[in-house]
C-alpha positions in Angstrom: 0.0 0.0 0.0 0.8 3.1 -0.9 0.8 6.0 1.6 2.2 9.8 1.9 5.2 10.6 3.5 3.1 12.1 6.8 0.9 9.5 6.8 -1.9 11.0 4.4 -3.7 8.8 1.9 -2.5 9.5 -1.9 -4.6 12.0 -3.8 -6.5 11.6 -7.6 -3.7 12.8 -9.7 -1.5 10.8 -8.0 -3.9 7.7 -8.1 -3.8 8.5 -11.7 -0.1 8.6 -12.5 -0.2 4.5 -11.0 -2.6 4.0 -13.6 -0.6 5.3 -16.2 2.6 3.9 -14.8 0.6 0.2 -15.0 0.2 1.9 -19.0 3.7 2.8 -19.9 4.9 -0.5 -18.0 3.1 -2.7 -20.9 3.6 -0.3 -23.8 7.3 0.0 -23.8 7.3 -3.6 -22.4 9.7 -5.5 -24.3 8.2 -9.1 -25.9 10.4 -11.2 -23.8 9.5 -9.1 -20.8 5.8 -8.8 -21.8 4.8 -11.3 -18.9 6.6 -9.5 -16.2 5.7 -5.8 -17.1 1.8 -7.4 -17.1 2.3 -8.4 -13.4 4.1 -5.5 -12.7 0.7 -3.5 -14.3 -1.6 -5.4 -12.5 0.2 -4.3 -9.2 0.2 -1.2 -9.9 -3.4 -1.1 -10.9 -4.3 -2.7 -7.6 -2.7 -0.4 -5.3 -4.3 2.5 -7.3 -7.6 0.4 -7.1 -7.5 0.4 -3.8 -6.4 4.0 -3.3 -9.1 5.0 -5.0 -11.2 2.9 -3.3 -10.3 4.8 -0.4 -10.8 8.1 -1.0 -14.0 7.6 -2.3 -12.9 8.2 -6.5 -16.0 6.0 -8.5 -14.3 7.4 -11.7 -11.1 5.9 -10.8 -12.0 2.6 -9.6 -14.4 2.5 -13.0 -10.5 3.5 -15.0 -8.8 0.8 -13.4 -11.9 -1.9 -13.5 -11.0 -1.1 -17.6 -7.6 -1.6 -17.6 -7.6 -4.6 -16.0 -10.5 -6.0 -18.2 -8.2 -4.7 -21.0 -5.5 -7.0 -19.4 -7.5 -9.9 -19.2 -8.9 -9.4 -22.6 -5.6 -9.7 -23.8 -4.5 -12.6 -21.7 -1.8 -10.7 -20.4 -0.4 -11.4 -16.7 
């Protein structure tokens, strides 16, 4: 889990820069390490998930809910 240097819970915008960390981790993800960067996405995309979750951000849980249905629709990780 993810959590602010002072204790504080992580805010949208930084909720949304997991979700596009999980993104650049499978787009410049190299064929041999295709497997690994899915795994590392899908961790990523769970901590934001539930950092959302947390702060109460629908539209946020609804964006990572997508990438990961993007995952599985690709059978990746």
């Amino acid at each position: 889990m993810t959590v602010k240097i002072g204790g504080g819970r992580l805010e949208a915008q930084e909720i949304f820069e997991l979700i596009l960390k999980a993104d650049d981790a499978l787009k410049y993800a190299t064929e041999e390490k295709a497997a690994a960067r899915a795994r590392q996405a899908r961790d990523l995309l769970a901590e934001a998930r539930r950092e959302a979750e947390a702060i109460g951000n629908t539209d946020l849980v609804e964006q990572v809910d997508r990438r990961v249905a993007d995952l599985d629709a690709l059978g990746l990780g």
